[in-house]
C-alpha positions in Angstrom: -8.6 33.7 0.0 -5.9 36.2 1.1 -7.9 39.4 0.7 -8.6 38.4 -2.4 -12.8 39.0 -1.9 -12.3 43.0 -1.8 -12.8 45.4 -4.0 -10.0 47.4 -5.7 -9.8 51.0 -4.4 -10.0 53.8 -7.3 -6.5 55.3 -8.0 -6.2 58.7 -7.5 -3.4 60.3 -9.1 -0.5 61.1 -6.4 -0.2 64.6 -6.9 -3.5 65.7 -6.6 -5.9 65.8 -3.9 -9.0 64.2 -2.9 -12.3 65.9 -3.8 -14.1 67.0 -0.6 -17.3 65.6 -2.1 -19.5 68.7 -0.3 -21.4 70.9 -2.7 -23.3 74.4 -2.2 -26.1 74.8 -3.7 -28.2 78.4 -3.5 -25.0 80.2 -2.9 -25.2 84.3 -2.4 -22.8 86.0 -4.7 -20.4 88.8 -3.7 -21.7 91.7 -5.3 -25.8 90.9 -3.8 -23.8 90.3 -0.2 -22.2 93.6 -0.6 -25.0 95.7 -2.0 -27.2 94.6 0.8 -24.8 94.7 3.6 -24.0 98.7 2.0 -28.2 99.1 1.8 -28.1 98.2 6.0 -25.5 100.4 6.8 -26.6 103.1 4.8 -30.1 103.4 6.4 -28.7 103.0 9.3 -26.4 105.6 9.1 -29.4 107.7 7.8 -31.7 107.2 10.9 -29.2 108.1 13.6 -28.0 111.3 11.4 -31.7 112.6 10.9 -33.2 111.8 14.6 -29.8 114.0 16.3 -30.8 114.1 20.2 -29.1 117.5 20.1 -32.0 119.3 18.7 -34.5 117.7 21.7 -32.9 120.0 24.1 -34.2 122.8 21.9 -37.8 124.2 23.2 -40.5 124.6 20.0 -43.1 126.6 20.2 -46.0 125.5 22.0 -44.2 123.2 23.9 -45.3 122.5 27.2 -43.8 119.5 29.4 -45.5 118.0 32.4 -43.9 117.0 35.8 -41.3 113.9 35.0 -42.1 110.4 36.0 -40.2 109.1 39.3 -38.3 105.4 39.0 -41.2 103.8 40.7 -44.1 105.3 38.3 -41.6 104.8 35.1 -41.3 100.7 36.5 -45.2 101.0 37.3 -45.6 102.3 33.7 -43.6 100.0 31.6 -42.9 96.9 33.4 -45.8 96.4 35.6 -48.5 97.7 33.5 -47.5 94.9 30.5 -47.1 92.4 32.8 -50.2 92.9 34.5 -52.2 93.0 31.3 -50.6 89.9 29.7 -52.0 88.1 32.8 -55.2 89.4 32.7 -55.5 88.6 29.1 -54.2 84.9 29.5 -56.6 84.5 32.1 -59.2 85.7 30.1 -58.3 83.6 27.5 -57.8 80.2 29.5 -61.3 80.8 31.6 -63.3 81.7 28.8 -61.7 78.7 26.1 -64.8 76.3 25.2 -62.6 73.8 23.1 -61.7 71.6 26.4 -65.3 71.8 27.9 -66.3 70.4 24.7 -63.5 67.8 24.0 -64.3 66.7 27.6 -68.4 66.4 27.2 -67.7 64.7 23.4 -65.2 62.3 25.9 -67.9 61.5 28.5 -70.1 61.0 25.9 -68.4 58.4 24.2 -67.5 56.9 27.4 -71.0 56.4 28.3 -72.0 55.1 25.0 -69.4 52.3 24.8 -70.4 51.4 28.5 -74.1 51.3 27.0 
């Protein structure tokens, strides 16, 4: 047999083309993309208009500001400071855990009752 064993191919008309075969499902329409792109820009907008840095130069009343921080006590402050704490706390937290002393007694314990 010549070819004769495959199957025939649909015909597709010759003007027209072929369906992509992918379909979207859960699509966002225009108008909810728009509305809530327009809602982010908005409040955006809205909280660098109301907190103007202009008016911080402005003394109130009462106002009394210490000494400014050097680079080295600023980098102490907010670099070191975290870091330091987030190690402390790990440590904390891996010295004091209990789950592995007990998952390695339960394991000894088993080990010595098959050996039994």
């Amino acid at each position: 047999m010549n070819g004769g064993d495959r199957l025939p191919r649909a015909i597709r008309h010759p003007g027209r083309a072929a369906g992509s075969g992918v379909r979207y499902f859960c699509t966002v329409d225009k108008k909810n993309a728009l509305r809530a792109g327009a809602l982010a820009a908005g409040t955006t907008l809205m909280m660098l208009l109301m907190s103007s840095p202009a008016l911080a130069l402005t003394r109130d009343d009462g106002d009394d500001p210490g000494p400014g921080l050097s680079v080295v006590q600023t980098l102490g402050l907010f670099v070191v400071a975290p870091i330091v704490l987030f190690v402390v706390i790990a440590g904390l937290v891996m010295v004091l855990d209990k789950s592995r002393k007990t998952q390695k007694g339960a394991g000894r314990s088993v080990e010595a009752k098959a050996k039994a």
